[in-house]
N, C-alpha and C positions, 0 to 999 in steps of 0.2 A: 214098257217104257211109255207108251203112248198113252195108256190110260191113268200111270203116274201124271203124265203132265197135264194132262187135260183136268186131271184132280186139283193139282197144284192151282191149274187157272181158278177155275169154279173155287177155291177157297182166295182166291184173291191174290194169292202166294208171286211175288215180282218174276217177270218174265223168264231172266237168266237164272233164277234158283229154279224154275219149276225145271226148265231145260237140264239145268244141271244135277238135280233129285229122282228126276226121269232116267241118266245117265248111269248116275250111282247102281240105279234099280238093276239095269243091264248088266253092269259090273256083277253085283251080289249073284243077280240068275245065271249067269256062264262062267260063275266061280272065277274069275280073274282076280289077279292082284290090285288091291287096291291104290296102289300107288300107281296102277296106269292115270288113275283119274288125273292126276297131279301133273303128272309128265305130257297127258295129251293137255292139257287145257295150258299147259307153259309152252310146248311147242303149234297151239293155235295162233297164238298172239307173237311166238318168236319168228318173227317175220321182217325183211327188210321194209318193203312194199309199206306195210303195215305200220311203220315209223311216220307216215304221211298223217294219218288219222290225228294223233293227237297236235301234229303241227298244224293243220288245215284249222280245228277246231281251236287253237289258240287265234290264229289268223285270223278266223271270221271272229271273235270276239273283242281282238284289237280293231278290227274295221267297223266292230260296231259303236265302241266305247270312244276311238278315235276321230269319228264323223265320218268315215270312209261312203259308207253301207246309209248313214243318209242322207249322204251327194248322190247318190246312185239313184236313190230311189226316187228323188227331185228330178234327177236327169232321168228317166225313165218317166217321170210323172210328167214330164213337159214333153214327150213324144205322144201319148198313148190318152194324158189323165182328164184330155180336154172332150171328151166323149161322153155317153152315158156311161158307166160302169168301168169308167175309165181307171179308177182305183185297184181293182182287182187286175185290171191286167197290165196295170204295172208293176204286180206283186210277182205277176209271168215273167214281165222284161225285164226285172231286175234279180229275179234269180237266176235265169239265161246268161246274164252280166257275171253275177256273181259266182256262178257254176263255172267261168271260164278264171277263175283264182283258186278257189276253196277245194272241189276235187273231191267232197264229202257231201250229200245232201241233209246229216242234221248238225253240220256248221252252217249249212244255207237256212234250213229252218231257224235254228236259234239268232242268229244276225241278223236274218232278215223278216221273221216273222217277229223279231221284238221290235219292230218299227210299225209293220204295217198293221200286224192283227190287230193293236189300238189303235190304228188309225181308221183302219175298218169299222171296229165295234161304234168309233166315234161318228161315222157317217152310216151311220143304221144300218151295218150288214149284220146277222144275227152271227154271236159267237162262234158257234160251230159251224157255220158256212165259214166263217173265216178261218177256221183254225183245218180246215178237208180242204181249203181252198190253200191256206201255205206250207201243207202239209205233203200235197200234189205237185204245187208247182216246185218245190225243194228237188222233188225228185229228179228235174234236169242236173243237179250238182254230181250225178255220176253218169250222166248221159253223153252232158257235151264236155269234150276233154278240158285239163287233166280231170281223171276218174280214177278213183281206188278199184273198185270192181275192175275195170279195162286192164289194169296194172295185174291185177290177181289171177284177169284169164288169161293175159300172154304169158306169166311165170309159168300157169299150169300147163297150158295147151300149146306152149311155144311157140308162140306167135308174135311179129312184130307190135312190139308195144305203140311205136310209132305211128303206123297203119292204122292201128287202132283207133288212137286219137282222131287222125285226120278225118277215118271211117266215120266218127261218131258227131261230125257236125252236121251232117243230113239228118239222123233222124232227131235230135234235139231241135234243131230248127221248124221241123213238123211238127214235132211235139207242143214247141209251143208256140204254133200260130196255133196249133189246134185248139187251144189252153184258151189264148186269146179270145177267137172267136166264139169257144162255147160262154165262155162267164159274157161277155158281149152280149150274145143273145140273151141268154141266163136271165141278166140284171135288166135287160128289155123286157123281155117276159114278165118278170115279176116287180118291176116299175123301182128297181133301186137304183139308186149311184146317181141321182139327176143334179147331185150339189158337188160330185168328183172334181169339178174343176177351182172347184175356191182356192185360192192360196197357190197356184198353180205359178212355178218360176217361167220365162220366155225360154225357149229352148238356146239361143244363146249365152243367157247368162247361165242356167244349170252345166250347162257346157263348161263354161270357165270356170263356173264353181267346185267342176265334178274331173277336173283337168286331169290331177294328180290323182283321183283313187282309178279313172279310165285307162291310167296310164299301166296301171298295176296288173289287167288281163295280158297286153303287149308287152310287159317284162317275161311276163311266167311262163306266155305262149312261146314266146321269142325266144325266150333261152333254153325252153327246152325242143322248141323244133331246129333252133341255131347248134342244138348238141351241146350245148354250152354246161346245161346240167341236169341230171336226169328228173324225171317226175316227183320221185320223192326228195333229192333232193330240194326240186323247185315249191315244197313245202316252207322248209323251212326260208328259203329266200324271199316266201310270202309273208313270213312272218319278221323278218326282220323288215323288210319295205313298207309293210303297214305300223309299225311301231316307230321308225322314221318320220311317216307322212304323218303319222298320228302325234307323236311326242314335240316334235322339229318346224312339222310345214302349218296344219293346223290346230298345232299345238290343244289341243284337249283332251292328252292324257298325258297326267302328272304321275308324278313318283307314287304318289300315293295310290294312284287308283291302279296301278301295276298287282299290288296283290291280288284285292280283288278280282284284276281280270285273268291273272294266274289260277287262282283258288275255281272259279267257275270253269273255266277252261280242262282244270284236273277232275274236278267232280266229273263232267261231261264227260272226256277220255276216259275216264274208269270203269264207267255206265256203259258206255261201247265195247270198249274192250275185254271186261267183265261177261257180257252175253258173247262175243266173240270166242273167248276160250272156253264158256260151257258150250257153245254150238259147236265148236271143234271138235270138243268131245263127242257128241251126242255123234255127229257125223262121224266119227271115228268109229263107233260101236254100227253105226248104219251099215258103212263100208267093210267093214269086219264079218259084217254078218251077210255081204253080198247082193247087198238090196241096191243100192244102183248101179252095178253090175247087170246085175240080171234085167231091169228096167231096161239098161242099155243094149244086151240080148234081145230082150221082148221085142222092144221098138224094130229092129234091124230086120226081125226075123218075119213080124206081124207087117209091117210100111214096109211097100215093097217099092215106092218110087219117093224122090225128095220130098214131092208137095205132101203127100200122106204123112211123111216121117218130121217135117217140120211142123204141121199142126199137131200130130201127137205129140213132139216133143214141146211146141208152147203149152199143151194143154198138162203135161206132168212137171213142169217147170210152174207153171203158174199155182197149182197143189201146192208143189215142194216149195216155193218160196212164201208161203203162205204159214212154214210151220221151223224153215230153217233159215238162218241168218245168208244174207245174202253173200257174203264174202265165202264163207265157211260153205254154200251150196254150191260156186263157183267152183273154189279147193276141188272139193269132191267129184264133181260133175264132168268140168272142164277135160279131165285128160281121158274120162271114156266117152261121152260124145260127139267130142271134136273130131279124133278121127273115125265114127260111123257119121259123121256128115260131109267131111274129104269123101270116105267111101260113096257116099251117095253123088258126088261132083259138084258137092256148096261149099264155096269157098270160107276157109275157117276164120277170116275176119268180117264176112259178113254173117257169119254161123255168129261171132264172139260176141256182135250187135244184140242179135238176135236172143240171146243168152241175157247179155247185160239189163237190157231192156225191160224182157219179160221179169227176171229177179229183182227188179228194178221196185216192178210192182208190189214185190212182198215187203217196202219198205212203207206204203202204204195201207197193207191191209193187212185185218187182222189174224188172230191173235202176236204177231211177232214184229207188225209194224214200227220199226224203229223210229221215225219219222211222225206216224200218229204220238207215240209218247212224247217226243220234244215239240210237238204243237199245242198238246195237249197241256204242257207242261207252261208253253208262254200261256198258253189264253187261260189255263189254271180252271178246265175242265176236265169231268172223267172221260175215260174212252171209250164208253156205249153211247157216250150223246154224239157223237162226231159221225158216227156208222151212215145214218139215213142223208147225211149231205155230202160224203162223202163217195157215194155209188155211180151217180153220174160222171165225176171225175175218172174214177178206174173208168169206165166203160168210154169215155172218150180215148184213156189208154190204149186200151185193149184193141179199138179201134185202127189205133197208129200202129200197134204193135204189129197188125196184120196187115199193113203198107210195108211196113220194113221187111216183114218175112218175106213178102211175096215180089216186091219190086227189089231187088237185090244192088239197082244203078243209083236207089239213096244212100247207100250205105257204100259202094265201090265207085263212085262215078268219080270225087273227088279226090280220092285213093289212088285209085288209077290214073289220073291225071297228073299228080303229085312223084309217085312211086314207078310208072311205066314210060 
């Protein structure tokens, strides 16, 4: 299977056919019927949770095409844009923003890297720093709540979904001061961004201008910590408040341009959900064959204390998300070493952090980064040129990631606070 797909890559073969050709291969070798193929890649995607996805990603495309997404970035550009390299990290603060609506990080890429990656390339930042750069910061859109991934590990691991959420505003917030301050230095270092502030609105007026799309986090947050409606539900209420705000308040989208952002919207959904159902599979034939099982064995039996068993487990999560879809790793993953990390006395919504985070990363890198392809796809470069400016980015990651493992009061402080 594995050196099926690694063929598939090397012939260029699209990500979720190699995945899914790779699957096949397994099928044919352990004589299975082949209509499992059909049936696991329908019940990958038959998911409630998973109804979030395509609403999120109509959302950010209505807040792109609506102006939502740039008042945001305006109002982000008038806290942060008056700096050196002020540009880039308001591409940080506005997916931070936009991560607490969207709930997907490549609706945060496509809405918000179609604003900024040309507005980057236009103030001399070179393509591919820009496209590693909103490609990175997207990745808060399942960090800080709502989060799809968050939603998929409390179904598996039975875990307060809710918890979760509140869990996951510590370490998004590290994340992206950390975001901030690396492209900060970054663009000092190598003497860019010294014209960021041209065009720059006063932070009062981006405020009134940014009133109604600001409003839009305080709805989706509100009603779904008010219980008012659940996370996936609060997809779709994002997609109807942005198509109000966008059709009604700043009226710049007409009848007409409704197709088109339907039509982009489905394309996207399909593309997701597509490699979604062949990674199901593929993770169906894994699980079948007892391979994270036994990992899960391994770890318990070889880590004989948390600390040991938590870096072995970011260091084979950080592999495994590197070759499996991150929803589809969670599925798998979640319900065995959730409880060998209860068994070790780490709390399983900080374990869930912990989890989310590190899979976080494989949406960034390669071969399966979903995130790299829709950045790659606004800035309308291949995916080997993005690699070399992309490494610094992971390794700031990586960095946060072992804050969060190790300090366990960013991820439970406000949890407990909330919940206790």
């Amino acid at each position: 299977m594995l050196i099926t797909m690694v063929l598939g890559f090397a012939l260029s073969v699209s990500v979720a056919v190699s995945i899914g050709l790779a699957a096949i291969v397994g099928i044919q070798v352990s004589n299975a019927n082949m209509l499992l193929s059909a049936k696991e890649m329908f019940n990958a995607i038959n998911k409630f949770p998973l109804a979030a996805i395509p609403f999120f990603i109509l959302a950010g495309n209505l807040m792109e095409t609506g102006g939502i997404s740039r008042r945001l970035v305006e109002f982000a550009k008038s806290i942060v844009g008056g700096v050196q390299g002020g540009l880039p990290m308001t591409c940080v603060l506005t997916c931070m923003i936009f991560a607490a609506v969207s709930g997907s990080s490549v609706a945060t890429t496509f809405a918000i890297g179609a604003i900024l990656i040309p507005a980057l390339i236009k103030h001399g930042y070179p393509t591919t720093w820009a496209a590693a750069l909103q490609a990175t910061s997207a990745e808060l859109g399942v960090i800080i709540p709502p989060s799809i991934p968050m939603i998929l590990y409390g179904v598996s691991a039975e875990v307060s979904i809710g918890e979760l959420f509140i869990a996951g505003f510590g370490p998004g917030i590290l994340i992206s001061l950390a975001l901030m301050a690396f492209v900060w230095a970054y663009c000092k270092w190598n003497g860019w961004g010294k014209n960021d502030g041209d065009g720059r609105l006063g932070f009062l007026t981006a405020t009134r201008q940014a009133a109604w799309a600001l409003l839009m986090p305080v709805i989706i947050l509100g009603g779904i910590y008010g219980g008012i409606f659940t996370p996936t539900e609060a997809s779709a209420v994002a997609v109807l408040y942005a198509l109000v705000v966008g059709m009604l308040v700043y009226r710049e989208i007409s009848l007409k341009d409704l197709y088109a952002v339907l039509r982009k919207s489905v394309v996207s959904s399909s593309v997701i959900m597509f490699i979604i159902a062949n990674a199901g599979l593929f993770a169906f034939l894994i699980t079948r064959a007892g391979v994270p099982e036994a990992i899960g064995h391994w770890l318990e039996d070889v880590l004989k204390n948390p600390a040991m068993f938590l870096l072995g487990v970011n260091a084979a999560l950080f592999i495994i998300g590197m070759f499996i879809e991150t929803s589809a790793a969670i599925i798998v993953l979640a319900p065995i070493l959730a409880p060998v990390a209860v068994h070790f006395g780490i709390d399983p919504v900080h374990f869930g952090l912990v989890m989310v985070v590190n899979l976080a990363l494989g949406m960034i890198t390669p071969p399966f980064g979903v995130n790299l392809f829709a950045a790659c796809t606004v800035a309308r470069i291949s995916l080997d040129k993005i690699i070399r400016h992309l490494l610094p980015f992971v390794a700031v990651i990586l960095v946060c990631l072992m804050v969060i493992t190790y300090v366990p009061a960013l991820s439970l402080g406000l949890r407990d606070l909330v919940y206790r």
